[in-house]
py3Dmol code that shows the C-alpha trace and the ligand (Angstrom):
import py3Dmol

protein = """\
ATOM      1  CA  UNK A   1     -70.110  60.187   2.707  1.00  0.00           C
ATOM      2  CA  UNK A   2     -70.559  56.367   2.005  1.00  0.00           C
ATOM      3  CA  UNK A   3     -67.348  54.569   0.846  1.00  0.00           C
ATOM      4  CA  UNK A   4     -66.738  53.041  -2.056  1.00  0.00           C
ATOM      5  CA  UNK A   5     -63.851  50.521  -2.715  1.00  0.00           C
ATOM      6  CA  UNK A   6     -61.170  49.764  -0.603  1.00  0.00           C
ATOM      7  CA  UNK A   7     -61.870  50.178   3.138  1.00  0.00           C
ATOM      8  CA  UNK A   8     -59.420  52.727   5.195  1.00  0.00           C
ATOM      9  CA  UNK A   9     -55.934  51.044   6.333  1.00  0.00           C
ATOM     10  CA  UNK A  10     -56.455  51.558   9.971  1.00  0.00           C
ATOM     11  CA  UNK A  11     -53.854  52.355  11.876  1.00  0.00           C
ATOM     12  CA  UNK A  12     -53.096  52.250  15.780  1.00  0.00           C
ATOM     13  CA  UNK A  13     -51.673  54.153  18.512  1.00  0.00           C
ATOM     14  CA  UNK A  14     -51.582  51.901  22.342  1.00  0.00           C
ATOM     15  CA  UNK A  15     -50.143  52.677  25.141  1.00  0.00           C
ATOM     16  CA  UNK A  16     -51.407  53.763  29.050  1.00  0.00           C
ATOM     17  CA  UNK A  17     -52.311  56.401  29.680  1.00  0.00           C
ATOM     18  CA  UNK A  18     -52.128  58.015  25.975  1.00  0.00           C
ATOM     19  CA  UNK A  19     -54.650  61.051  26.668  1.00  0.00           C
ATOM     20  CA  UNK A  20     -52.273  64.005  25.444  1.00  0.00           C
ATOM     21  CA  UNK A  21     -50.483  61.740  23.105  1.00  0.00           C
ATOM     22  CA  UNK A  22     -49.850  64.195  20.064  1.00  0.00           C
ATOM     23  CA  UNK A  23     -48.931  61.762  17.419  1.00  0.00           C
ATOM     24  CA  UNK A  24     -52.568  61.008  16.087  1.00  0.00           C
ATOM     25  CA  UNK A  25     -52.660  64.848  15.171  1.00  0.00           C
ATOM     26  CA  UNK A  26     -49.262  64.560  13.181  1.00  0.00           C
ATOM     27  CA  UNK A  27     -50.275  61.431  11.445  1.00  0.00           C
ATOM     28  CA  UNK A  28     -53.374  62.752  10.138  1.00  0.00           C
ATOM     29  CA  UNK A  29     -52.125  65.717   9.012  1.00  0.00           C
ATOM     30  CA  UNK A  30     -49.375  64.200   7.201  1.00  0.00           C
ATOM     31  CA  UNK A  31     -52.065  61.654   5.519  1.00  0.00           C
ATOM     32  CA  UNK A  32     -54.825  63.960   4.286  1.00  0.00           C
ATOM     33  CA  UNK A  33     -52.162  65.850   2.684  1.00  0.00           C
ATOM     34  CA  UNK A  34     -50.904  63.093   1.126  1.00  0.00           C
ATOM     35  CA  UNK A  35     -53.961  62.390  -0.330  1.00  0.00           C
ATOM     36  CA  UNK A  36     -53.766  58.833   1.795  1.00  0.00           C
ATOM     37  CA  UNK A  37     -56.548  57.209   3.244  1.00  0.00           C
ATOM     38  CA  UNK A  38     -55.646  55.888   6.198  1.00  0.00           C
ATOM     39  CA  UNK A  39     -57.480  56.258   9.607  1.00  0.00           C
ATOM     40  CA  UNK A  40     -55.213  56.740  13.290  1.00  0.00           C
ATOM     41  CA  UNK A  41     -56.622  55.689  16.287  1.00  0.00           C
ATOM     42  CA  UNK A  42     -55.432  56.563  19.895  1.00  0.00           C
ATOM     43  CA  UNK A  43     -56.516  53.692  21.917  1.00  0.00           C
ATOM     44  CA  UNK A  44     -55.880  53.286  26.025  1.00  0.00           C
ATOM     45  CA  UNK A  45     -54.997  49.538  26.527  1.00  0.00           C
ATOM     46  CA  UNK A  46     -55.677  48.266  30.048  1.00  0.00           C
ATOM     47  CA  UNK A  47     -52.277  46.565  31.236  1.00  0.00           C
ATOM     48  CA  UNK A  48     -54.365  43.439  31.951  1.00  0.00           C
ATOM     49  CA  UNK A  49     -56.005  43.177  28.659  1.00  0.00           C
ATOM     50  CA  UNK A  50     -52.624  43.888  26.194  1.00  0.00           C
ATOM     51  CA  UNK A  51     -53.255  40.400  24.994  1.00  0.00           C
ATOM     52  CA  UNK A  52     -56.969  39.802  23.420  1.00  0.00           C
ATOM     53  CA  UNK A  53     -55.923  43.625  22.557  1.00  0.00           C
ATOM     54  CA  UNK A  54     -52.770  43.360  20.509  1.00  0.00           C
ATOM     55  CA  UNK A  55     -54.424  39.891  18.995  1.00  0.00           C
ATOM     56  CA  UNK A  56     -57.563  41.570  17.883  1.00  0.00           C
ATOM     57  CA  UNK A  57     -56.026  44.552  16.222  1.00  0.00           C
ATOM     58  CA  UNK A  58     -54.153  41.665  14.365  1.00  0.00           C
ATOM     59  CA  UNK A  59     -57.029  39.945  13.852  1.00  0.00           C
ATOM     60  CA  UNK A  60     -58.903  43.186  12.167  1.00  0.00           C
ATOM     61  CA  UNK A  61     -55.818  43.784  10.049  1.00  0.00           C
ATOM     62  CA  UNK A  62     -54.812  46.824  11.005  1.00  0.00           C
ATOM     63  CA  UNK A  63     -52.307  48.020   8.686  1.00  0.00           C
ATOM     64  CA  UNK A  64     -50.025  48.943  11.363  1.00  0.00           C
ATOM     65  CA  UNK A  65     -49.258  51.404  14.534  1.00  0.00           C
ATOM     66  CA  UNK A  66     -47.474  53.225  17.080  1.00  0.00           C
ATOM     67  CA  UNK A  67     -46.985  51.538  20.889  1.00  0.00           C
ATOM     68  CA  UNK A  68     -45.951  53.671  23.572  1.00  0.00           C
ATOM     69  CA  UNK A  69     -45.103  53.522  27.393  1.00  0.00           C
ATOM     70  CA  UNK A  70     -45.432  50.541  29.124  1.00  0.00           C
ATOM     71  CA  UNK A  71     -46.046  48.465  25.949  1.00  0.00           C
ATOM     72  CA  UNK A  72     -42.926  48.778  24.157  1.00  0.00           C
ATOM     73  CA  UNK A  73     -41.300  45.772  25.157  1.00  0.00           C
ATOM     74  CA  UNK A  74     -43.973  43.096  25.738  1.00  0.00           C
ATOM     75  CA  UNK A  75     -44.839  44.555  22.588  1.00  0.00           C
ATOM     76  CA  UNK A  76     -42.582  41.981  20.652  1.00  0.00           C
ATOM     77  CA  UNK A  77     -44.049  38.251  21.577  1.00  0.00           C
ATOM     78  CA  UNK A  78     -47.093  38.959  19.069  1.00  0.00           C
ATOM     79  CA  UNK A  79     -44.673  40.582  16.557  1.00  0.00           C
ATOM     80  CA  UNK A  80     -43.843  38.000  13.566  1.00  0.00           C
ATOM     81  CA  UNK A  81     -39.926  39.918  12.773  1.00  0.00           C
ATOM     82  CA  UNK A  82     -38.136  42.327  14.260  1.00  0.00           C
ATOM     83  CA  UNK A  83     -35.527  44.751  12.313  1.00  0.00           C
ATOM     84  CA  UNK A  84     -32.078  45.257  13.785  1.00  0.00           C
ATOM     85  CA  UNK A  85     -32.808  48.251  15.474  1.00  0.00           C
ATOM     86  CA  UNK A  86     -35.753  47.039  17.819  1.00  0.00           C
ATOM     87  CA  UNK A  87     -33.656  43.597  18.518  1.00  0.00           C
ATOM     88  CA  UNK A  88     -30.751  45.254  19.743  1.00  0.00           C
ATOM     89  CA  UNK A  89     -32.924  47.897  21.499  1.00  0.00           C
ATOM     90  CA  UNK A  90     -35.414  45.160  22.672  1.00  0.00           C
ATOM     91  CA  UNK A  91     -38.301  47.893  22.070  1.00  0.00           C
ATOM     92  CA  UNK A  92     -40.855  48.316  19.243  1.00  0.00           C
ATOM     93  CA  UNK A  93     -42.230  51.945  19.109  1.00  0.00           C
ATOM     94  CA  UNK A  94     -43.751  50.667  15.456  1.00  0.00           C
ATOM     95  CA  UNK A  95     -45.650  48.384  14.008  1.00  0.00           C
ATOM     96  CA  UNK A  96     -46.054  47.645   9.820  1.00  0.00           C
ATOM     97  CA  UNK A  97     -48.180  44.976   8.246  1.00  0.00           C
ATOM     98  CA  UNK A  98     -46.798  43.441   5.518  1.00  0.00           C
ATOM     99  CA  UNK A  99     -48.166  42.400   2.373  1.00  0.00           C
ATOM    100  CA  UNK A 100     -47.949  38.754   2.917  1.00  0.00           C
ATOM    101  CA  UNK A 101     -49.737  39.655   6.508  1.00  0.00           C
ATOM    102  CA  UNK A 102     -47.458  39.525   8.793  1.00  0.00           C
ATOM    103  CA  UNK A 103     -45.897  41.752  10.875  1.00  0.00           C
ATOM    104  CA  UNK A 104     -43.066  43.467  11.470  1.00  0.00           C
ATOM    105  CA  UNK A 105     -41.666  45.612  14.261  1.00  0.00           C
ATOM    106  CA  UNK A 106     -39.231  48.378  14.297  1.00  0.00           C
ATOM    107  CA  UNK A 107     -38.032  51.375  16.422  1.00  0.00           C
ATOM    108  CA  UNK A 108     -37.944  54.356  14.715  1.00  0.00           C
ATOM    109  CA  UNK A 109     -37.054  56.665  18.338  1.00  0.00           C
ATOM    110  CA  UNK A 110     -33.015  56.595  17.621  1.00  0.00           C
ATOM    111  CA  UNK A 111     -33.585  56.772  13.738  1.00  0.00           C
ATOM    112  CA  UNK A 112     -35.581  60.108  13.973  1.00  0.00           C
ATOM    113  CA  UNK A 113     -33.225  61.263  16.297  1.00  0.00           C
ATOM    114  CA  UNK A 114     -29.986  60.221  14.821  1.00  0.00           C
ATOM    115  CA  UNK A 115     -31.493  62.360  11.138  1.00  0.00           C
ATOM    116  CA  UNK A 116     -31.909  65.618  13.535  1.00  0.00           C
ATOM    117  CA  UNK A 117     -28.316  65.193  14.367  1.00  0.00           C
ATOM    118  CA  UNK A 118     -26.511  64.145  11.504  1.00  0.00           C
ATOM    119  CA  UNK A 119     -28.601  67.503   9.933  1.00  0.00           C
ATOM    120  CA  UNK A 120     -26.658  70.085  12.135  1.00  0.00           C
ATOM    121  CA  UNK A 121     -23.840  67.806  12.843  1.00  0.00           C
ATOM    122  CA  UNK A 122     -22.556  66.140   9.253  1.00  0.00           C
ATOM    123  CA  UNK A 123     -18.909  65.394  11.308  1.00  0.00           C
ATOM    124  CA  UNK A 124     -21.020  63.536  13.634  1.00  0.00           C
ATOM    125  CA  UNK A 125     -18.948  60.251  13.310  1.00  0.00           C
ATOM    126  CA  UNK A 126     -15.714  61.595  14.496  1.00  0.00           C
ATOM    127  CA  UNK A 127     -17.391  62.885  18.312  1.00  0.00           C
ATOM    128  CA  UNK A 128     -17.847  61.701  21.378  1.00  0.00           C
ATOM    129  CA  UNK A 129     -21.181  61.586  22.831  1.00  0.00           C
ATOM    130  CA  UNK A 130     -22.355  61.880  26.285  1.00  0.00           C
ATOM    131  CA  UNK A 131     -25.825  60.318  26.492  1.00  0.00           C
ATOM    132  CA  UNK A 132     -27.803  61.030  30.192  1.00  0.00           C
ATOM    133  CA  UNK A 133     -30.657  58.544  30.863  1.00  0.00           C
ATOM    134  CA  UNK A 134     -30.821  54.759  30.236  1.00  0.00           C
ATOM    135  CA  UNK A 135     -34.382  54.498  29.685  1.00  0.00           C
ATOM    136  CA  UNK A 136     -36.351  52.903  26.206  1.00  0.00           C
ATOM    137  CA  UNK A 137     -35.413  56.394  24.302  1.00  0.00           C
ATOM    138  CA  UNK A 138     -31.492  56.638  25.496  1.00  0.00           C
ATOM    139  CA  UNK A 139     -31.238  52.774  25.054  1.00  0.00           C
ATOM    140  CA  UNK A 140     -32.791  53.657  21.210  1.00  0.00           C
ATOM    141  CA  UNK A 141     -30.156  56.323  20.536  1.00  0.00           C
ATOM    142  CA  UNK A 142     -27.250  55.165  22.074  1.00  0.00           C
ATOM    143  CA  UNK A 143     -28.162  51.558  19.613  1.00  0.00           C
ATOM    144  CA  UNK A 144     -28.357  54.069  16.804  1.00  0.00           C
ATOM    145  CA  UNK A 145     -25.325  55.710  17.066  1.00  0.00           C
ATOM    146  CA  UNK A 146     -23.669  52.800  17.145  1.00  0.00           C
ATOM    147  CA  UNK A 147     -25.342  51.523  13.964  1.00  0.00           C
ATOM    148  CA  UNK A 148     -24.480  54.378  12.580  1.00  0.00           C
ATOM    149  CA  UNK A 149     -20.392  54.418  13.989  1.00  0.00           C
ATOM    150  CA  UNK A 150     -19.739  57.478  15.977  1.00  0.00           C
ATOM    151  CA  UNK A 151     -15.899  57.037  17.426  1.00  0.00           C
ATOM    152  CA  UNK A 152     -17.388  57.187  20.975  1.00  0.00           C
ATOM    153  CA  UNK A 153     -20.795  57.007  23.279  1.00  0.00           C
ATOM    154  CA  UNK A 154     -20.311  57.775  26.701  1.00  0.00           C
ATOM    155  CA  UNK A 155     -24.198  56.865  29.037  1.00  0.00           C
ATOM    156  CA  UNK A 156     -24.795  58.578  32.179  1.00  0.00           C
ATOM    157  CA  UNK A 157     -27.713  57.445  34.199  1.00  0.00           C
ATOM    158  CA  UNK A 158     -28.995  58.240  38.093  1.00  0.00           C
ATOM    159  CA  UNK A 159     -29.057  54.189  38.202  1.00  0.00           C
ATOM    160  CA  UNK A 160     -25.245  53.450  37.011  1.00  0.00           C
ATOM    161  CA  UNK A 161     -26.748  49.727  36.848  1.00  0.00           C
ATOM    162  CA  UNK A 162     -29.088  50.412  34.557  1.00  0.00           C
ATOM    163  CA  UNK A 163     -26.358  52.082  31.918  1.00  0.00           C
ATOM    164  CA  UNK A 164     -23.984  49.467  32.434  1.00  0.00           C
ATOM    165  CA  UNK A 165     -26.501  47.057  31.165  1.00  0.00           C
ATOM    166  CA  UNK A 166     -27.361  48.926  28.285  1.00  0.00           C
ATOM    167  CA  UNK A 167     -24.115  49.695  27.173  1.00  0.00           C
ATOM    168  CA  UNK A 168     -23.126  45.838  27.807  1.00  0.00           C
ATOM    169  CA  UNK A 169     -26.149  44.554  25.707  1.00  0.00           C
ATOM    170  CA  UNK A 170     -24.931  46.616  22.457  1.00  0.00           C
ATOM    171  CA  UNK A 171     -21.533  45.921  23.237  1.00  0.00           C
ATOM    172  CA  UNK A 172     -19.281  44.687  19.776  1.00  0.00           C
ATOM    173  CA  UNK A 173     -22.119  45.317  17.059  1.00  0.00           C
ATOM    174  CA  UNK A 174     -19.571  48.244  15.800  1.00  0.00           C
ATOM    175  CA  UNK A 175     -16.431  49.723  16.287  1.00  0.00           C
ATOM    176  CA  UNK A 176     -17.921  52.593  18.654  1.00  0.00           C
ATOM    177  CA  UNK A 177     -16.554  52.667  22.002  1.00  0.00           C
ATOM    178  CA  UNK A 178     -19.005  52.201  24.603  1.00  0.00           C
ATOM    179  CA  UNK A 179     -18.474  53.680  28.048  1.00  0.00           C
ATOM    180  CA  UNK A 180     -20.509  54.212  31.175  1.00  0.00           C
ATOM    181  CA  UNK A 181     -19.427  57.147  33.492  1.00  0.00           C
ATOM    182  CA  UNK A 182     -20.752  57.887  36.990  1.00  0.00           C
ATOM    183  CA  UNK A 183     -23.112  60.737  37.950  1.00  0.00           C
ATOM    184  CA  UNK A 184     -22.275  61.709  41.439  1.00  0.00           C
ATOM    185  CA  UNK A 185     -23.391  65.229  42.283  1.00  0.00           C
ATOM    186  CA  UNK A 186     -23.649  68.082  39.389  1.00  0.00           C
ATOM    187  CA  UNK A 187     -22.105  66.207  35.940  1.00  0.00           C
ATOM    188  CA  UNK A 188     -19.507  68.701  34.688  1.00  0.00           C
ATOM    189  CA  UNK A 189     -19.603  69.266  30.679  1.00  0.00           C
ATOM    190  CA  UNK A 190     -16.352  70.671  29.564  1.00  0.00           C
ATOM    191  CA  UNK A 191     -15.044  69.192  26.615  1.00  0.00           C
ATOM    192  CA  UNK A 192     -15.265  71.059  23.532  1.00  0.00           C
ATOM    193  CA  UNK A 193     -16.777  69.397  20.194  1.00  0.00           C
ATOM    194  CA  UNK A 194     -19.037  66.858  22.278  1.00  0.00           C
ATOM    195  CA  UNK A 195     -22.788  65.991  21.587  1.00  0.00           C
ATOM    196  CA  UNK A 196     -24.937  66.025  24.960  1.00  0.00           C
ATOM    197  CA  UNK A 197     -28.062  64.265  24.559  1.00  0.00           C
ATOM    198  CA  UNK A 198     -30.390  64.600  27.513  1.00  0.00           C
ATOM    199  CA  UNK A 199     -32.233  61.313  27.186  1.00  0.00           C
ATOM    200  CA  UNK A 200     -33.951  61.170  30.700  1.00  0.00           C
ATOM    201  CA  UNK A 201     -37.736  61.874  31.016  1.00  0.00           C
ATOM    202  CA  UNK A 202     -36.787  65.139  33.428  1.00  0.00           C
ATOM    203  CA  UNK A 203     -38.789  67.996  32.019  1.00  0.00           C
ATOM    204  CA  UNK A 204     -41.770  66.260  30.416  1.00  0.00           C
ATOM    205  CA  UNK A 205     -44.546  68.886  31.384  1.00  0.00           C
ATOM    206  CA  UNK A 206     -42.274  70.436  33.749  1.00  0.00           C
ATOM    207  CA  UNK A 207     -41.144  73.591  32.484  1.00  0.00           C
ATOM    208  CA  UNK A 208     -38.758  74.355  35.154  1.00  0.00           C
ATOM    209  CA  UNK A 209     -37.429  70.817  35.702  1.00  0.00           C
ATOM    210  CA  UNK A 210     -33.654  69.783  34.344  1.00  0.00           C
ATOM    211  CA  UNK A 211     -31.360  66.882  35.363  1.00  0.00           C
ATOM    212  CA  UNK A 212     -28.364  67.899  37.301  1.00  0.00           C
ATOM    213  CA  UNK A 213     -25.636  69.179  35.312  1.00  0.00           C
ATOM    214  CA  UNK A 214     -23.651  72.023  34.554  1.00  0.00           C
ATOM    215  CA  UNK A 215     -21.960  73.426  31.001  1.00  0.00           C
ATOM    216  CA  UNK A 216     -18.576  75.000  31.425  1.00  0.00           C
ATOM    217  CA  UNK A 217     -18.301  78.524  30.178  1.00  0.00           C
ATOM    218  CA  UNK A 218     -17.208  79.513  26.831  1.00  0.00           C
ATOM    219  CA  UNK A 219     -17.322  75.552  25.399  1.00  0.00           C
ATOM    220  CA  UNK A 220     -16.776  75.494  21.711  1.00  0.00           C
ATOM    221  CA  UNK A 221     -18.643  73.360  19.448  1.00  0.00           C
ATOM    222  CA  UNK A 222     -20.916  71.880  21.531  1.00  0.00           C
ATOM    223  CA  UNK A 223     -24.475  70.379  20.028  1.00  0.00           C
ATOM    224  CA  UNK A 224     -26.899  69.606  23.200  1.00  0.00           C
ATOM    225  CA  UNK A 225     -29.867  67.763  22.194  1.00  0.00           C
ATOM    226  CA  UNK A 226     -33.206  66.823  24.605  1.00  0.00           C
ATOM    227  CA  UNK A 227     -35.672  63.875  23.820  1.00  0.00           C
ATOM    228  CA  UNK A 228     -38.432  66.125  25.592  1.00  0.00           C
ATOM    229  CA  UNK A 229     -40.726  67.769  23.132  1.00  0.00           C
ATOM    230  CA  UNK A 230     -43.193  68.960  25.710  1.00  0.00           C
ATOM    231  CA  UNK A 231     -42.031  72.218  26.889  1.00  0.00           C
ATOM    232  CA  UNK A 232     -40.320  72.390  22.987  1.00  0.00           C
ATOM    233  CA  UNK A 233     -37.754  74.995  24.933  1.00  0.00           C
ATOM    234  CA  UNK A 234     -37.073  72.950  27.870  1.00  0.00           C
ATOM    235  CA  UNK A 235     -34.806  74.253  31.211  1.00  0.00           C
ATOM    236  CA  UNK A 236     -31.710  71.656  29.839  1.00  0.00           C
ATOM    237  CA  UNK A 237     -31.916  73.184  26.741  1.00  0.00           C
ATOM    238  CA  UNK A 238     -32.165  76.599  27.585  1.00  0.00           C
ATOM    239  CA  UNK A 239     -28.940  76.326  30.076  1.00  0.00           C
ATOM    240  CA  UNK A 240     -26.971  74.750  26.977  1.00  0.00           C
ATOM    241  CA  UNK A 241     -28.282  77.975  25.267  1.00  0.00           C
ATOM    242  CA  UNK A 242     -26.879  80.652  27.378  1.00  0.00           C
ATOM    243  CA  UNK A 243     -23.565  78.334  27.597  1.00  0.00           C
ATOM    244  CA  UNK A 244     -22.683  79.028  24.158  1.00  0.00           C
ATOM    245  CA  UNK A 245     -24.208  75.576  22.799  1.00  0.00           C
ATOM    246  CA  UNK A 246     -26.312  74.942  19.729  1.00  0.00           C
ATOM    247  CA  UNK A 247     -29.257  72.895  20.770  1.00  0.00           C
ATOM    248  CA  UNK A 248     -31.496  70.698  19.204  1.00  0.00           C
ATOM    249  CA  UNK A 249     -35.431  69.958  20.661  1.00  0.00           C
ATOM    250  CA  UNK A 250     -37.526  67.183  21.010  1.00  0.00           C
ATOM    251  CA  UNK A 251     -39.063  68.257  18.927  1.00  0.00           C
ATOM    252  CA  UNK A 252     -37.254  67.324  15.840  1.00  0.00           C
ATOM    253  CA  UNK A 253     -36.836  63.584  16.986  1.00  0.00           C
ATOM    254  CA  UNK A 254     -40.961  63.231  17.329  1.00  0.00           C
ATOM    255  CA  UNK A 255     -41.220  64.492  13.409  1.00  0.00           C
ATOM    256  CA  UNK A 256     -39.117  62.287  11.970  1.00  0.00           C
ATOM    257  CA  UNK A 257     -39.802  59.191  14.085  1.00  0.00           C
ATOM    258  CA  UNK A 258     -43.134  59.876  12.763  1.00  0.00           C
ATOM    259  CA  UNK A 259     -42.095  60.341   9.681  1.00  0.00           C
ATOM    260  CA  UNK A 260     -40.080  57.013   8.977  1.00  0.00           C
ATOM    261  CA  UNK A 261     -43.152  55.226  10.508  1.00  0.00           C
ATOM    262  CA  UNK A 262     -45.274  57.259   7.627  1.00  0.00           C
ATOM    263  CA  UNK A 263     -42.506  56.210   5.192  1.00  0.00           C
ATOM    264  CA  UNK A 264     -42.916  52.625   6.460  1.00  0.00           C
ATOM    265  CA  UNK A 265     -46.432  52.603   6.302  1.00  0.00           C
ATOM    266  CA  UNK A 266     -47.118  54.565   2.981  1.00  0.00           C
ATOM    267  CA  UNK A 267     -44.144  54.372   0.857  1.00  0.00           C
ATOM    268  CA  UNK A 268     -44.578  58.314   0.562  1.00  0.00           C
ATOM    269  CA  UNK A 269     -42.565  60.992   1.732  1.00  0.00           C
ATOM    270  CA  UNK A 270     -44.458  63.256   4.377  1.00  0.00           C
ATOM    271  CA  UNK A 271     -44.373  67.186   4.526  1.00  0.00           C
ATOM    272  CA  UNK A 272     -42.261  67.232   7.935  1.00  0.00           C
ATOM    273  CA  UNK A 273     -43.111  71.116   8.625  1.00  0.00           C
ATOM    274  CA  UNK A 274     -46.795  70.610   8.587  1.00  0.00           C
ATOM    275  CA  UNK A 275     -46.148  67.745  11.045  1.00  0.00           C
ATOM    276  CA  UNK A 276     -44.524  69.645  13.022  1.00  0.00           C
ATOM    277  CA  UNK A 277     -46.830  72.810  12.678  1.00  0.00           C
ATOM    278  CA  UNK A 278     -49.938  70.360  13.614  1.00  0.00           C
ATOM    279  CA  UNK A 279     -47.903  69.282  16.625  1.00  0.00           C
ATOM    280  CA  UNK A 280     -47.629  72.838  17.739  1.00  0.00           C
ATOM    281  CA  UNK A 281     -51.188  73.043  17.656  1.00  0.00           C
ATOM    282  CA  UNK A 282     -51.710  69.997  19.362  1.00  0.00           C
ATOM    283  CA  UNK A 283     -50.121  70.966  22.301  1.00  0.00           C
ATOM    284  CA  UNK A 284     -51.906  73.950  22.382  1.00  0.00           C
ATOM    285  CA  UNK A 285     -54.757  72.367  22.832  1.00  0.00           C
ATOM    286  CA  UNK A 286     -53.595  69.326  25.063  1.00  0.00           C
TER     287      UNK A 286
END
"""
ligand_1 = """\
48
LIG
P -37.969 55.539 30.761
O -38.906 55.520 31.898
O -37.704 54.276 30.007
O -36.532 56.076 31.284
C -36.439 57.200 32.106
C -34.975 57.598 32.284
O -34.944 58.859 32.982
C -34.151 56.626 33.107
O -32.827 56.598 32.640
C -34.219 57.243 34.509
O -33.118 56.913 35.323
C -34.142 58.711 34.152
N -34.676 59.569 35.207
C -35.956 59.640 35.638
N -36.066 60.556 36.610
C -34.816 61.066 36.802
C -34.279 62.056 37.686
N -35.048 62.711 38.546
N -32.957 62.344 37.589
C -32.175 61.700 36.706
N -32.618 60.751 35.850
C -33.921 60.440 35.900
O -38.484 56.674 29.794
P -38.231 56.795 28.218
O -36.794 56.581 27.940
O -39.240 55.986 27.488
O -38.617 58.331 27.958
C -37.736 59.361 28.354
C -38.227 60.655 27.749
O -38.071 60.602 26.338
C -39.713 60.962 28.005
O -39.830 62.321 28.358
C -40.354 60.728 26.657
O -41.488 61.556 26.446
C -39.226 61.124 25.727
N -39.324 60.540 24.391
C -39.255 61.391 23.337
C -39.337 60.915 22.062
C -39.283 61.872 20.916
O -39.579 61.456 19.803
N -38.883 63.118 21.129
C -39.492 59.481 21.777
C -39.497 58.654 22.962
C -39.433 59.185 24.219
P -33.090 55.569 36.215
O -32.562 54.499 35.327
O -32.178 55.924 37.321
O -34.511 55.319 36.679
"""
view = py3Dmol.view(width=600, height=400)
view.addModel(protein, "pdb")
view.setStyle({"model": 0}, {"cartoon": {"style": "trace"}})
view.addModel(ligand_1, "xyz")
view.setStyle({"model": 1}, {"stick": {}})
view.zoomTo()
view.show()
């Protein structure tokens, strides 16, 4: 049907390669049943043309958007502010116009997953957590939990570098204790009451894949979370099953990144479950 009024806020997801990118599916679910008339588009930017694209999605006023791998970083030259979050992560996963035009960037990666967390684990300030992986969404979580002031964040990576520069680069903006620990061989989880996020990209679309580490038997009160939403029931998390662990998908952590970004966007709540029911059916199909 023609429109009449107000044109659609259009809204943007970029990245390369986004074909199987599920987000577009959650975000217009969680508009039309808002009632909101906003429009998500998936776009594949070219590496070598980020810049006339970034300034003419500006330029058309886009009303905001998500940017995904490689963009996240170079992201941030076009961006007019920053909140706390993406400048001590140094990564914008989202984008909000203003209403004085300009824009803003955020990351809303360690947000969404720091609500999954604090949902099943309330006590969460008072553990220690082991974060494996150093990448854009550990550095987002492990900057989150600090924010937030859990007594202690422990980051494993394959590249001890790579952790120790992460964990340097947050270093002092709370009281958490920040500590890197080395991976040599199978890392042995055996402390009792611990968080184990599995922040590496081992598993994405590889069912059988897990990153090398084993959970001792009978562990008590032990949450292990994966940033991997695609197997939902992924080999890490199924190994922290049959160990005795509660565990926590990817899942969760897409939804309410999502969700914040809807929050940011809209000022409305979303329906979560339908976001995550249209994500179910995304993948599906994808
Ligand atoms: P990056 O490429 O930035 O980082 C990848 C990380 O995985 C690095 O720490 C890398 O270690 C590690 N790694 C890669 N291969 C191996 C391996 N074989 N063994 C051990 N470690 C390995 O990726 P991102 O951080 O952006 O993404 C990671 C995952 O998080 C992806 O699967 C992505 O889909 C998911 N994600 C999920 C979100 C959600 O909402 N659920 C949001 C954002 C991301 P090294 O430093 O040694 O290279």
């Amino acid at each position: 049907a023609l429109m009449k009024g107000p044109l659609a806020p259009l809204y943007f997801c970029i990245g390369s390669p986004v074909v199987g990118n599920p987000t577009q599916y959650m975000v217009e679910a969680a508009f039309d049943a808002l009632g909101y008339c906003g429009r998500y588009l998936t776009i594949d930017v070219d590496a070598e043309e980020l810049d006339p694209s970034i300034w003419g999605l500006l330029a058309m006023n886009f009303a905001g958007g998500n940017v995904t791998a490689p963009f996240k970083q170079e992201v941030l030259t076009y961006l007019d502010e920053l909140t706390e979050s993406a400048s001590l992560c140094d990564a914008v996963n989202c984008i909000t116009r203003k209403s004085d035009g300009t824009y803003i960037g955020d990351n809303t990666d360690g947000k969404g997953f720091l609500q999954s967390l604090i949902a099943v684990a309330p006590d969460l300030k008072k553990r220690k957590v082991m974060v494996f992986g150093s990448g854009g969404a550990a550095s987002a979580i492990v900057t989150e939990l600090a924010l937030y002031g859990v007594r202690e964040v422990v980051v494993v990576n394959r590249t001890e570098a790579h952790a120790k520069t992460l964990v340097n680069n947050l270093e002092g903006i709370s009281r958490t204790q920040l500590k890197v620990d080395r991976w040599a061989g199978t890392y042995q989880i055996v402390e009792n009451d611990l968080v184990v996020v599995q922040a590496t990209s081992v598993g994405l679309f590889q069912p059988g894949a897990c990153i090398d580490v084993a959970f001792a038997p009978a562990l008590q009160n032990v949450i292990a979370c994966d940033v991997v939403f695609n197997p939902v029931e992924t080999a890490f998390l199924k190994k922290a099953k049959s160990a005795g662990c509660l565990t926590l998908d990817g899942l969760g952590m897409l939804v309410n990144q999502g969700a914040i970004a809807i929050q940011l966007w809209t000022g409305k709540e979303p329906d979560k479950a339908l976001m995550r029911s249209s994500l179910e059916e995304a993948f599906a199909v994808c």
